[in-house]
C-alpha positions as CSV (number, residue, x, y, z in Angstrom):
1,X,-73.3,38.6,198.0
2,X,-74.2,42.2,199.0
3,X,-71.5,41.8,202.1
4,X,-68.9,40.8,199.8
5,X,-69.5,43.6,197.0
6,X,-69.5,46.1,200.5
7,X,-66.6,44.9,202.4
8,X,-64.7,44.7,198.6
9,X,-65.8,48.4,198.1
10,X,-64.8,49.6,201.6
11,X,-61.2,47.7,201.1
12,X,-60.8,49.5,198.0
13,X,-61.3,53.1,199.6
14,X,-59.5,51.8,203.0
15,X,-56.3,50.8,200.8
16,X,-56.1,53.7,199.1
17,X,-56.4,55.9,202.5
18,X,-53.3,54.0,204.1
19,X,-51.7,54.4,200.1
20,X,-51.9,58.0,199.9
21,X,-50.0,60.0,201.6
22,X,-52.5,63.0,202.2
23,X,-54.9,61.1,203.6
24,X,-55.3,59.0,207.1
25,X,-58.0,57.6,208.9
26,X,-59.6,58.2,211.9
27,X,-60.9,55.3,213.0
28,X,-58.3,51.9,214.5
29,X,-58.3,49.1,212.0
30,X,-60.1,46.7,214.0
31,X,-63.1,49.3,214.3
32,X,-63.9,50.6,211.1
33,X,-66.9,50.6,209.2
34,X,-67.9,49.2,205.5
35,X,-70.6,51.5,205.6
36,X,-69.0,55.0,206.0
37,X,-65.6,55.4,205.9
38,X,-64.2,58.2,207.6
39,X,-60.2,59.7,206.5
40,X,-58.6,63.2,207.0
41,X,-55.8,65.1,205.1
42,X,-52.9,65.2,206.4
43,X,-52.1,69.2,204.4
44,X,-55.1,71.2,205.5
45,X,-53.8,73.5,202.4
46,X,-55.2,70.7,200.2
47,X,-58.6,71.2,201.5
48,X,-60.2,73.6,198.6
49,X,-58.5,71.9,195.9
50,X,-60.0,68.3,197.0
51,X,-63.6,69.5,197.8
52,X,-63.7,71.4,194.3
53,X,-62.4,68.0,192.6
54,X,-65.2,66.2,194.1
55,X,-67.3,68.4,193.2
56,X,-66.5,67.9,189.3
57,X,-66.0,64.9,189.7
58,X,-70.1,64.6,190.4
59,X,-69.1,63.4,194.5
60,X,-71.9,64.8,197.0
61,X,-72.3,64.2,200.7
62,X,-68.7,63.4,201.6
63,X,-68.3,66.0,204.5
64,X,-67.3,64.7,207.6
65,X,-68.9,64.8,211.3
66,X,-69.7,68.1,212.6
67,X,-67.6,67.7,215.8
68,X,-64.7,65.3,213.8
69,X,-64.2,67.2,210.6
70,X,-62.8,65.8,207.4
71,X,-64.4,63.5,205.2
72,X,-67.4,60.7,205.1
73,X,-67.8,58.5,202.3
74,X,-71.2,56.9,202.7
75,X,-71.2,53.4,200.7
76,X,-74.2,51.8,201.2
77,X,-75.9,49.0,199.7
78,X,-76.7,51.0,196.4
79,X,-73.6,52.6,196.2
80,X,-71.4,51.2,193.4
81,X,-68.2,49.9,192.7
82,X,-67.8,52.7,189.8
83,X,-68.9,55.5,192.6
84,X,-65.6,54.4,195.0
85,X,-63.5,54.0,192.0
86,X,-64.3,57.8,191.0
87,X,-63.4,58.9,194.5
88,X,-60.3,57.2,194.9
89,X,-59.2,58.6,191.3
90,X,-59.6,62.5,192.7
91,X,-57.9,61.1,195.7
92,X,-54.9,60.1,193.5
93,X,-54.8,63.5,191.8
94,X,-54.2,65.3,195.1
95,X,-51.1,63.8,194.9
C-alpha cells in the first residue's frame, strides 16, 4: 500500500515535470527515484519568482544538490498526496 501511494505521488510530480514547459528533469526515465525527484527550469529568469511561490505556498527543503543545482522534492513515506498536489499547483502558475 505505502509503494503504491509513493510511486502514485512520484508519477503525479514526474507528469507534471515532462507537462510543463519550464521544467525538465535531470535524471533518464528508467533511473529516477520515487523518493526524491529531482527537475530544473528551463528560464533561469524564473528562478526568484518560483522559490518565493514556494515559499508562500508553505514548500521547504526543495533546493537541489549542491554540485547539480535546481530543485529536490523529498517525498517520503509521510509525505502526502495534498503536499505534491500543492507543489505542482505553484508549478502550474510559473506558467
Amino acid at each position: 500500500s505505502i509503494e503504491r501511494k509513493n510511486k502514485e505521488k512520484a508519477t503525479l510530480l514526474y507528469n507534471e515535470i515532462e507537462r510543463n514547459p519550464l521544467f525538465f528533469g535531470i535524471v533518464n526515465p528508467e533511473d529516477r527515484s520515487n523518493m526524491n525527484v529531482c527537475f530544473l527550469l528551463t528560464d533561469d529568469s524564473k528562478k526568484e519568482l518560483f522559490d518565493t511561490l514556494c515559499i508562500k505556498a508553505g514548500i521547504s527543503g526543495i533546493k537541489g544538490h549542491r554540485s547539480v543545482g535546481g530543485y529536490r522534492a523529498s517525498i517520503y513515506n509521510a509525505m502526502p498526496i495534498e503536499s505534491i498536489k500543492v507543489l505542482i499547483s505553484v508549478m502550474k502558475k510559473l506558467i
